[in-house]
Every structure is written in structure tokens, then in C-alpha cells.
C-alpha positions in Angstrom: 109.4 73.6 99.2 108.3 77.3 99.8 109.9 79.1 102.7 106.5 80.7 103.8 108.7 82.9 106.1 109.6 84.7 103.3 106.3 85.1 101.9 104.5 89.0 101.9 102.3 89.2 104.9 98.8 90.1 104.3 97.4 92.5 107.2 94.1 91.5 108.6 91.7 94.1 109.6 88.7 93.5 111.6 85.2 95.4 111.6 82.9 93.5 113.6 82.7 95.7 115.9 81.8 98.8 113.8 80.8 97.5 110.2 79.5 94.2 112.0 77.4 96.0 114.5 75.5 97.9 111.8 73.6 94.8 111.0 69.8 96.1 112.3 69.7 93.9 115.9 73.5 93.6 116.3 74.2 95.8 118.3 76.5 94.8 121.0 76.7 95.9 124.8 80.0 97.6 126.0 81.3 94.7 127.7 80.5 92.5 124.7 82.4 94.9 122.5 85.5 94.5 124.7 85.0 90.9 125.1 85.1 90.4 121.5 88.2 93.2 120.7 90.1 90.7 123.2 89.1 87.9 121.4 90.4 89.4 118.4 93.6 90.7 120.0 94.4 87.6 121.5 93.7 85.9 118.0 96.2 88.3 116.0 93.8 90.3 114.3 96.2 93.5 113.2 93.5 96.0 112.9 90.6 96.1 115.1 88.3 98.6 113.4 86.8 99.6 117.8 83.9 101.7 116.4 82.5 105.1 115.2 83.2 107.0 118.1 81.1 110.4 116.8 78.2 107.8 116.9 77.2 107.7 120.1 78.8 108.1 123.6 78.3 104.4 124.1 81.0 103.8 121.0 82.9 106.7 121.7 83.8 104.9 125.6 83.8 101.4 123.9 86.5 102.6 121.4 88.4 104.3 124.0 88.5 101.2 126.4 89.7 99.1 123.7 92.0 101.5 123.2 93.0 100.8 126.4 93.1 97.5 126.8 94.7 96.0 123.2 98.0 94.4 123.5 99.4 94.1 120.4 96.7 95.2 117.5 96.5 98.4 116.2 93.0 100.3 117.8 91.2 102.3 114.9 88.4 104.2 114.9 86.5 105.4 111.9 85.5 109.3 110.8 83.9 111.2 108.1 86.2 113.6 106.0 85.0 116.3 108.7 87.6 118.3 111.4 85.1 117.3 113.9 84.5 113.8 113.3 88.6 113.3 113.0 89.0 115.0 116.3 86.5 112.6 118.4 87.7 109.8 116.9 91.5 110.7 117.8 90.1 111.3 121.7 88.9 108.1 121.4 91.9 106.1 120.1 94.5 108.0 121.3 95.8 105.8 124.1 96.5 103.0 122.4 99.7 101.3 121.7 99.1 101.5 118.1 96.3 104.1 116.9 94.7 104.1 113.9 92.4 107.5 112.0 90.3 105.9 109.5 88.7 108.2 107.4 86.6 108.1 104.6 84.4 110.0 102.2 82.3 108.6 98.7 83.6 109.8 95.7 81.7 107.8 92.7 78.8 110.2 91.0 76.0 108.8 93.2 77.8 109.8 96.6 79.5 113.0 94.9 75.7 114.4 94.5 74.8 113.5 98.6 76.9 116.6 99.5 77.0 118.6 96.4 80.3 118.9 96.0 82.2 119.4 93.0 85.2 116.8 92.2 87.5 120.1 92.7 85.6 120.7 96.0 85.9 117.3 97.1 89.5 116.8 96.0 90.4 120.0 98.2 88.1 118.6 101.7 90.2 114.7 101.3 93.0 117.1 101.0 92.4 118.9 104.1 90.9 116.1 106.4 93.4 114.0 106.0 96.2 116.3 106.6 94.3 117.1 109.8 94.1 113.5 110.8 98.0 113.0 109.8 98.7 115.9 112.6 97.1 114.1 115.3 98.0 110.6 114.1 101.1 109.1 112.0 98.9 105.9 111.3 96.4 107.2 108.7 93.3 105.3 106.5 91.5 107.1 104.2 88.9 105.2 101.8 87.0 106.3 99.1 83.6 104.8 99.4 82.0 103.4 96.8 85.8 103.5 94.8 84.6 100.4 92.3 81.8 102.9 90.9 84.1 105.9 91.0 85.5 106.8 87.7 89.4 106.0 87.0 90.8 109.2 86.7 89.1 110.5 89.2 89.8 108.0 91.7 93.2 108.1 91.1 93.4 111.6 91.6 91.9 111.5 95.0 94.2 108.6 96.2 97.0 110.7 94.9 96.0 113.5 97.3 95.3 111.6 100.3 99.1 109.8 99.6 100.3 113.3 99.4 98.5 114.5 102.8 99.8 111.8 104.7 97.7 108.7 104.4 99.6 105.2 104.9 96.8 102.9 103.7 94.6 103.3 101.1 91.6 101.4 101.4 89.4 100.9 97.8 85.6 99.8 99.4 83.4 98.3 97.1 80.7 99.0 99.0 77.6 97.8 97.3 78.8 94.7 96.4 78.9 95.0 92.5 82.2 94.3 91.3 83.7 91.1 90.2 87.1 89.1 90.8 88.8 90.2 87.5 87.6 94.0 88.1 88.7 94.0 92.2 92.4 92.9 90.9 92.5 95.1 87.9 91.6 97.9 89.8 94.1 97.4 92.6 96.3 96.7 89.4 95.5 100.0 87.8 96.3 102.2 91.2 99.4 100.3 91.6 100.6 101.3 87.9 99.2 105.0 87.9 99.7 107.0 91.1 102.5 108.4 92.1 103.4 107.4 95.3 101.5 103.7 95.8 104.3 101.9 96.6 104.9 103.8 99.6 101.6 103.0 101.4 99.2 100.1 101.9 96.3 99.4 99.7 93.5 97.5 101.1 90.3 96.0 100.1 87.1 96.1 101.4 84.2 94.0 99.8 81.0 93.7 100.8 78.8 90.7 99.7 75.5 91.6 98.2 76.2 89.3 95.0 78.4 86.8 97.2 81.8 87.4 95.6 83.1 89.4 98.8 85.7 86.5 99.6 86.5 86.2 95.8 86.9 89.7 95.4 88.9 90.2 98.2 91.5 87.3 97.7 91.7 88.5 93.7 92.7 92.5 95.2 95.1 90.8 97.4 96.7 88.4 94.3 97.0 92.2 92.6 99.1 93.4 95.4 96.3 94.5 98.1 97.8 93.9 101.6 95.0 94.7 103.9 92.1 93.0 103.7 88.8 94.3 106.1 86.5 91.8 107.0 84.4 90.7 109.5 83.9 87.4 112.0 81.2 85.5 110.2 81.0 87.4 107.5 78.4 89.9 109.7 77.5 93.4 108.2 75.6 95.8 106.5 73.2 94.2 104.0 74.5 91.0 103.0 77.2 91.3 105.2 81.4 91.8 104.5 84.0 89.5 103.2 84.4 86.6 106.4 87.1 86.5 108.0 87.6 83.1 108.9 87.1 82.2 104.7 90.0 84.9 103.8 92.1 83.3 106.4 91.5 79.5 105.7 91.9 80.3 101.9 95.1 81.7 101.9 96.4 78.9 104.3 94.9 76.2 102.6 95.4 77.1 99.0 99.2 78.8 100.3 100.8 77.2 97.0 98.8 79.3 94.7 98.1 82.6 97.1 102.0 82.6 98.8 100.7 85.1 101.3 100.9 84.8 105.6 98.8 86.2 108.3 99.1 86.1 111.9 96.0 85.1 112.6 95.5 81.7 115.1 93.0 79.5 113.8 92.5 77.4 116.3 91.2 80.0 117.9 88.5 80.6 114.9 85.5 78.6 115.9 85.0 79.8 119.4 85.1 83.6 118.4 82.9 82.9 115.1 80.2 81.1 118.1 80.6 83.9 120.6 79.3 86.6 118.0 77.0 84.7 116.6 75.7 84.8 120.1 75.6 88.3 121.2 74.8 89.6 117.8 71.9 87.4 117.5 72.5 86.5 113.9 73.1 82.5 113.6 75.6 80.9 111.7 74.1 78.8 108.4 74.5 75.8 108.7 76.4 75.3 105.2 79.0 78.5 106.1 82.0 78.1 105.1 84.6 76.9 107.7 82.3 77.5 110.5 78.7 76.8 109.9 77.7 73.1 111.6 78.0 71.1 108.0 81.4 72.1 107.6 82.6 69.1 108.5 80.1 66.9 108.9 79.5 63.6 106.3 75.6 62.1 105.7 75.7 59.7 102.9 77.3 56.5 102.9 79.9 57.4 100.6 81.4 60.3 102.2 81.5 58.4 105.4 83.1 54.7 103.7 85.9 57.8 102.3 86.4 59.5 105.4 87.0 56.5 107.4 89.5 55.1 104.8 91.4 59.0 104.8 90.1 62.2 105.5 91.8 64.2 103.2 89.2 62.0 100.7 86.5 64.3 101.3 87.9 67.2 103.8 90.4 70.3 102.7 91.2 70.7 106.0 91.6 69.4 109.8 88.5 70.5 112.0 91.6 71.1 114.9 92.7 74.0 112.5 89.8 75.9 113.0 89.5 75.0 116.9 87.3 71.8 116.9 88.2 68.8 118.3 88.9 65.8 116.2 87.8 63.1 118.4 84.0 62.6 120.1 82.6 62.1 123.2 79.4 60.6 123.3 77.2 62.3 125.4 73.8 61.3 127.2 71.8 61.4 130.7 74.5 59.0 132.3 77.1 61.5 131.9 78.6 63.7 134.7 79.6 67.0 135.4 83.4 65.8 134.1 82.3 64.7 130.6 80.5 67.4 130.0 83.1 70.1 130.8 85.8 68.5 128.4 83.1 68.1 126.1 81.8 72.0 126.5 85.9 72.5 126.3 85.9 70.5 123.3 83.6 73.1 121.5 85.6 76.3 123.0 83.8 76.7 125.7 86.1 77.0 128.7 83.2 77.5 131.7 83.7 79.1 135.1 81.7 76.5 137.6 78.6 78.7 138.1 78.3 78.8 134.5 78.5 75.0 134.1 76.2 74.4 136.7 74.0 76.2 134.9 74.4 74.3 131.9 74.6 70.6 133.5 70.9 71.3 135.0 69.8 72.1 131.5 71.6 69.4 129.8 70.2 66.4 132.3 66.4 68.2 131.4 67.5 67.8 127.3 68.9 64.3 128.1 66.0 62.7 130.0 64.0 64.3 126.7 66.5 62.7 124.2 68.1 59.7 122.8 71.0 61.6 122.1 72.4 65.1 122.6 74.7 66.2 120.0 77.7 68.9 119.4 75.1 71.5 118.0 72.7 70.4 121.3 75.2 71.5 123.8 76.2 75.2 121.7 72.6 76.0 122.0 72.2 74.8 125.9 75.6 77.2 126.1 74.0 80.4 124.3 70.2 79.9 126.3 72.4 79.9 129.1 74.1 83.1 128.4 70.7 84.7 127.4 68.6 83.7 130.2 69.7 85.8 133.8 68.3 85.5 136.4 67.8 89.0 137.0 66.1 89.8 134.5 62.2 91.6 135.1 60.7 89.0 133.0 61.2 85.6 133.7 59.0 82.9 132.4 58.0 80.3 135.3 54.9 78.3 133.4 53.2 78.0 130.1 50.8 75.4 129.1 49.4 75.7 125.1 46.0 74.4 123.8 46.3 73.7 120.2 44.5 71.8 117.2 41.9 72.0 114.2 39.0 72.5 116.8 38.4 75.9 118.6 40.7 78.9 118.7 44.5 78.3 120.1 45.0 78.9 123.9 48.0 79.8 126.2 47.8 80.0 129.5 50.8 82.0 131.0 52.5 82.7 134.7 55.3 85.3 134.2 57.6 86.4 137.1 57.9 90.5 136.9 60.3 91.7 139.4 60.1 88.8 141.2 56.0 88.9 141.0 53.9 86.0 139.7 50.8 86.6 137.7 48.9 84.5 135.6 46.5 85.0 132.5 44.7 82.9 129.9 45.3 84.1 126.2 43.8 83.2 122.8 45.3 84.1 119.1 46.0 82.6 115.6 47.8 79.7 116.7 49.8 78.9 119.2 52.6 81.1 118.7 50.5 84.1 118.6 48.8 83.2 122.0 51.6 82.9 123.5 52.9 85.9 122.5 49.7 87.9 123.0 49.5 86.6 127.2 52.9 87.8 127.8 51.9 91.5 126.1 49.0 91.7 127.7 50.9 91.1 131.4 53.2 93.0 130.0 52.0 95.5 127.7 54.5 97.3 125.8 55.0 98.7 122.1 57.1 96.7 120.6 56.9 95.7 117.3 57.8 91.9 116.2 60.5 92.7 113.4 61.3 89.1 113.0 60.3 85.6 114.5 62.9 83.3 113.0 62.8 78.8 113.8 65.8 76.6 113.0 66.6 73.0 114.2 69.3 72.9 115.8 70.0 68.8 114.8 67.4 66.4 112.9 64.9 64.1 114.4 61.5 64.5 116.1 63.4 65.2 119.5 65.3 67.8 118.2 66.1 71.2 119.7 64.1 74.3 118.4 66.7 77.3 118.5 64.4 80.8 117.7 65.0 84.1 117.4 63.3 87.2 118.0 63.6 90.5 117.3 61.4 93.5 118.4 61.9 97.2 117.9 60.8 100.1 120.1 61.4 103.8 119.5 64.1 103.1 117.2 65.6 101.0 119.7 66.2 96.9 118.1 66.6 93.6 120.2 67.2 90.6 119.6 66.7 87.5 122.2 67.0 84.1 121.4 66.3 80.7 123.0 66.5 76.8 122.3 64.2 73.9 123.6 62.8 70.9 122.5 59.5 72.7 122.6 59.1 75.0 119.9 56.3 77.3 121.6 58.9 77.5 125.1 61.7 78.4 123.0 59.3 81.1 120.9 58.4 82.9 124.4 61.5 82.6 126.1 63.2 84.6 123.0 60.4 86.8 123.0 60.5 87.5 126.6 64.8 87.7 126.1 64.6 90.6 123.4 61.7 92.0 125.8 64.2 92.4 128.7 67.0 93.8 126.7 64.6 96.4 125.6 63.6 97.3 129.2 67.4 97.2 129.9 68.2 99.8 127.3 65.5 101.9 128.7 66.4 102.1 132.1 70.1 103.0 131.0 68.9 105.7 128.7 66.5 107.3 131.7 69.7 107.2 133.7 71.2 109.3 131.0 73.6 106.4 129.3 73.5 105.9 125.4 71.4 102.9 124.2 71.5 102.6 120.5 75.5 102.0 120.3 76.3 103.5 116.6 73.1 106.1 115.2 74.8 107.0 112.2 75.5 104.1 109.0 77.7 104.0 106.7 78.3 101.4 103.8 82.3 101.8 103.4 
């Protein structure tokens, strides 16, 4: 039998909270950002990529705080291959344990031509910024973005200079998504064999997933000697997203006889963190995701059920408790108490202070008296309404009532609490939806614009929960609000009304002179 002690470790190196956050709508609040980097910390992550701290003040304080606050990760911040750039992003992670300089700058022909540089020009500026960043900082990352479109010789010529300057990881981006297994490992391959040098640093790999191979592609550059991989929780990122951190993790644990590689990531702890950024992101989790989504372990037909009964290794990989769920159930329904649904809540990684679960319990005896049965995916979304309804908010929805049918034009009659105000109006639009929606702009009017109205199920049946999702953009500002009910039309307004308040939020912050957009500049590294 292996001794996986003795196995190479494979570094993991989380950007959800930069890469992640550049989804349009993701953006997270400061004290989600730190809620989520201790998540991460307390999970093992190595790297926790804080931010862009030339961004924005909001990700330059962010970065700094995490900074701050990590116990054991490394804190790095990310930079373009500019002296001003590298210096911000040092103030910002300079108090940490462990700091980290990422910097980066695109070197294939298409990214060459953005600043018109020549390759000599360009080889002399990765020559110069990362020297700089080695000054201030002995832990250095420099990446050439788009490096799978960059041609050979070149791109080994650049990571040979950045080796030379001072860098300690190399990371090789494939940052459109384009490359295949067999090419990620070959290429890793290929700077392995040919530059002088790169078995004295780190090489990592970062994959995004715009043809779906980011896992594959990341797990091959890792077989070929990568031993850094970037990714984010969920898989959340520009575009299509990044390779998923909970699939590189799982893989390599599960499948440990073929890939003898360890991390020190906890995977128990994997489902709750996957749930909580699903939830201030905005961006749900599929229900067919990979170790996370709700069907990962869950059995319909008769057959899979008859095998799962008999063994569970018949139709499962792995143990739902190595990923943080619980492997037994607890029936749920209006009889329950206060008690039942705690350890249930806990269960599902939800350990809830008592104001919270009051909360909750009100809202689950409402869904029960509605139900026959309230299942594990019922309770999540009672849990993330909760955390998205305050009771401070200026908009607060108190009453709707919706006329609807093949006769006449659709109808919603609306009282909505602002600033603690009642007022009432009658509304009509192209269905029910749309009234809705047009009675809360027009006691509210605002300039908003719908960017996405988005229903999913939340379980099957007739009595099932409606989980939507809204998002509205104003002035370059995006929001996102979401809310679940049995009642698709109250879940629609409530999320409308949710993203509506985060955007009044932002604006009163930036009137009071605080930054609002979190990062303004994107990158695709």
C-alpha cells in the first residue's frame, strides 16, 4: 500500500475572491470577502488569491484585512507588470504572515498587439517588474496570460527571465479556455525540459473552462509535474468560470492510486463553503455539479436505489460525509421543533446563532403548513432567503395579491414598506411577473435595468419551492437578489426588491465617499 505521506504535495490556490468576483453580479461585500478568505483559511487553502488591490479602494482594504487576519495561508494579491500596480498590491499584502506578488502580463500575439510592444520590449518590462516585485517581496508569481496561445520559444524565453528576476512560481494561464488535456501536460512537459532553471521554482496551472476541460486540463498539467493549481470554489469566474476547486480536490483523493498527489485541503469542510458563495455571489449551484450540486448524491430510479441499499459503493465514488454532508436523514415536517431543525440546519453546515434560527423556524412552520414535505434543498433555500431578506432594508415587501388568466390584462396590486412607510398601488403588465415588477418601479421609480430574471425549483412536485434570481444594473453598478417561496410571483418580487436594496445600498456608500464596484478593472489570467 502507498505511503501517501510520501507523496508530492500539490499546492492549492484559491481565486474566488478576485478571479471569482469578476463574474458580472458577483461582486462580494467587504465583510463577505473576509468571511469567505476565513473559510478558506480555516479549510487549508495555501494560496488565497485576496484581490486586485489597484482596483478599487474597496479591494485594496479587503486585501489588506485579509492580510491581516489569515493564519496559516499565504495572502496574495494580483498586479499588472507595471511599478505602480506592484507597489499597491505590496501595501496591501504586506502584513501578512505569508505574502504573495502575483504578477502578470499576456504574451501570445493577440495580447503582445494590446500594448504594442515588441517581444524584445516585452521581454525587458517582465524583466524589470518582476525584479521590482522580488525587492519588496521574496514570494513572487508571475504568469504569462494567455501562455497556451503563446508561441514556444517565446514563452520559454519569458519564463526564463522571470526565473532569473526572482520569480518562485510560474504560473502558465490558459486563459480562454482552448487547450486540451494532452496539450496542458505537454506544455508543462516542454518548460520542464527546456528552461534553465525550472526545477528551482513552482509551475502552476491555471485553466479556465470555456470548452469544459478546466478540471481535465488542470489535473493532466499537474500529472506533468505542475504543483500549483488555481481554482475557484464552485468553479465561479470569468466567462465559463475556472477549474472547481472542490472537483480538483475530490479527484486527486478519490482516484489517489493513479494521481499519487496530497493536498491539505479539509473536505468535510467543502459543502458549506461551496453553499455560502453560491449565496453571496448570487450564482446557484447546478443541480448536476460535480461533488456539490444537489444530484450529487442523490438516486431516482429503482435500480440505483435496490444498489444503494444493498452497498453504496454500487453506485457512489464517494461518502457524502467526505464532502461535509451528513449520511443519515431526519425527516422533517410542521410537527417538528426548534431542536430538529437545528441539528438538521447543522446537518447541512449550517451552524445558526439563535436570532438567526428563529428566523428560519418562522419561515420553515409557513413552508410546512404549505407542504407535505420539506426536504434538504427546502431548508438551504429557507437559510439563504433568510440571509437576503433584512430587516433594515428601505424596501420591504408587506402585501401582494396578483390577478392572472386568459381574460383581461394581468394585475398586481402591491403595499411596499419604504423606510418604514406603507404605500399601496394597483399595476397592470404582460403577465404577472411583469405587473408585479412594474407596481414596485412605479413606488419606487428607479433606472435600473433587468439584466437577468432567472426560476429554478428548488425540489419536484406541485408544492415545490420557487428559488429566483434577479439581477439589475444601474450606472455600471450590478446586483443581484435572490429569494425562494412556494409562490413563484412572491419569490420574483422579493428578489427583485433584494437586488433593488443592494443597489440603494451601494449608492448611499458611494455618496458617503466609499467604493461600490469592488474590482473596475478585468482580467482573464
Amino acid at each position: 500500500m502507498t505511503d501517501k505521506s510520501t507523496q508530492p504535495r500539490v499546492l492549492i490556490f484559491d481565486t474566488t475572491l478576485r478571479d471569482g468576483e469578476q463574474s458580472p453580479g458577483a461582486t462580494m461585500t467587504h465583510e463577505e470577502k473576509l468571511e469567505i478568505a476565513t473559510s478558506l483559511d480555516e479549510m487549508g487553502v495555501d494560496i488565497i488569491e485576496a484581490g486586485f488591490p489597484i482596483a478599487s479602494e474597496g479591494d485594496f482594504a479587503a486585501v489588506s484585512e485579509i492580510a491581516r487576519l489569515a493564519k496559516t495561508a499565504q495572502i496574495c494579491g494580483l498586479a499588472r507588470a507595471n511599478f505602480k500596480d506592484i507597489d499597491r498590491c505590496w501595501e496591501a499584502v504586506k502584513h501578512a504572515k505569508h505574502p504573495r506578488i502575483h504578477t502578470f502580463i499576456g504574451t501570445s500575439p493577440l495580447h503582445r498587439a494590446i500594448p504594442n510592444l515588441t517581444m524584445d520590449q516585452m521581454a525587458d518590462r517582465i524583466h524589470e517588474t518582476v525584479t521590482h516585485a522580488r525587492n519588496l517581496c521574496d514570494n513572487v508569481q508571475w504568469s504569462p496570460m494567455d501562455a497556451t496561445r503563446t508561441e514556444h520559444d517565446y514563452l520559454c524565453r519569458t519564463v526564463e527571465i522571470a526565473i532569473k528576476a526572482g520569480a518562485t512560481t510560474i504560473n502558465i494561464p490558459d486563459t480562454v479556455g482552448y487547450t486540451a488535456p494532452r496539450e496542458s501536460a505537454d506544455l508543462i512537459r516542454m518548460l520542464l525540459e527546456r528552461v534553465p532553471g525550472a526545477d528551482k521554482v513552482i509551475f502552476a496551472t491555471h485553466c479556465h473552462n470555456d470548452l469544459g476541460m478546466a478540471t481535465a486540463n488542470s489535473l493532466a498539467a499537474v500529472e506533468a509535474g505542475a504543483r500549483q493549481v488555481e481554482c475557484t470554489i464552485n468553479g465561479l469566474g470569468e466567462r465559463a468560470g475556472n477549474t472547481a476547486l472542490e472537483e480538483v480536490v475530490m479527484a486527486l483523493k478519490v482516484r489517489n492510486d493513479i494521481m499519487p498527489y496530497q493536498t491539505r485541503i479539509d473536505t468535510t469542510k467543502i459543502m458549506a463553503i461551496s453553499r455560502r458563495v453560491a449565496t453571496v455571489s448570487g450564482f446557484a449551484v447546478q443541480f448536476n455539479k460535480a461533488i456539490v450540486g444537489k444530484n450529487a448524491f442523490a438516486h431516482e430510479s429503482g435500480i440505483h436505489q435496490d444498489g444503494m441499499l444493498k452497498n453504496r459503493e454500487t453506485f457512489e465514488v464517494m461518502r457524502p460525509e467526505d464532502v461535509g454532508l451528513s449520511g443519515t436523514s431526519l425527516p422533517l415536517g410542521k410537527h417538528s421543533g426548534r431542536a430538529a431543525l437545528r441539528a438538521k440546519l447543522k446537518d447541512l453546515g449550517f451552524d445558526m446563532a439563535d436570532n438567526q434560527l428563529n428566523d428560519t423556524f418562522v419561515r420553515f412552520k409557513a413552508l410546512a403548513d404549505r407542504k407535505k414535505e420539506v426536504f434538504d434543498d427546502d431548508l438551504i433555500a429557507l437559510v439563504h432567503d433568510s440571509a437576503t431578506n433584512a430587516a433594515h432594508d428601505t424596501l420591504q415587501v408587506k402585501r401582494l395579491r396578483v390577478i392572472c388568466g386568459t381574460e383581461g390584462r394581468q394585475e398586481a396590486e402591491l403595499t411596499l414598506s419604504i423606510e418604514g412607510v406603507d404605500h399601496s398601488i394597483d399595476a397592470t403588465g404582460d403577465g404577472p411577473v411583469d405587473a408585479a415588477f412594474h407596481a414596485v418601479k412605479m413606488l419606487y421609480p428607479h433606472k435600473a435595468r433587468l439584466q437577468l430574471y432567472q426560476v429554478q425549483a428548488v425540489t419536484e412536485g406541485t408544492d415545490a419551492q420557487a428559488t429566483v434570481s434577479v439581477r439589475l444594473e444601474e450606472n455600471g453598478n450590478i446586483a443581484t437578489g435572490q429569494s425562494a417561496d412556494t409562490d413563484t410571483i412572491v419569490a420574483s418580487v422579493r428578489a427583485y426588491v433584494n437586488a433593488l436594496n443592494r443597489l440603494i445600498l451601494r449608492h448611499e456608500r458611494s455618496e458617503m465617499g466609499y467604493d461600490t464596484k469592488g474590482v473596475s478593472y478585468k482580467d482573464q489570467s
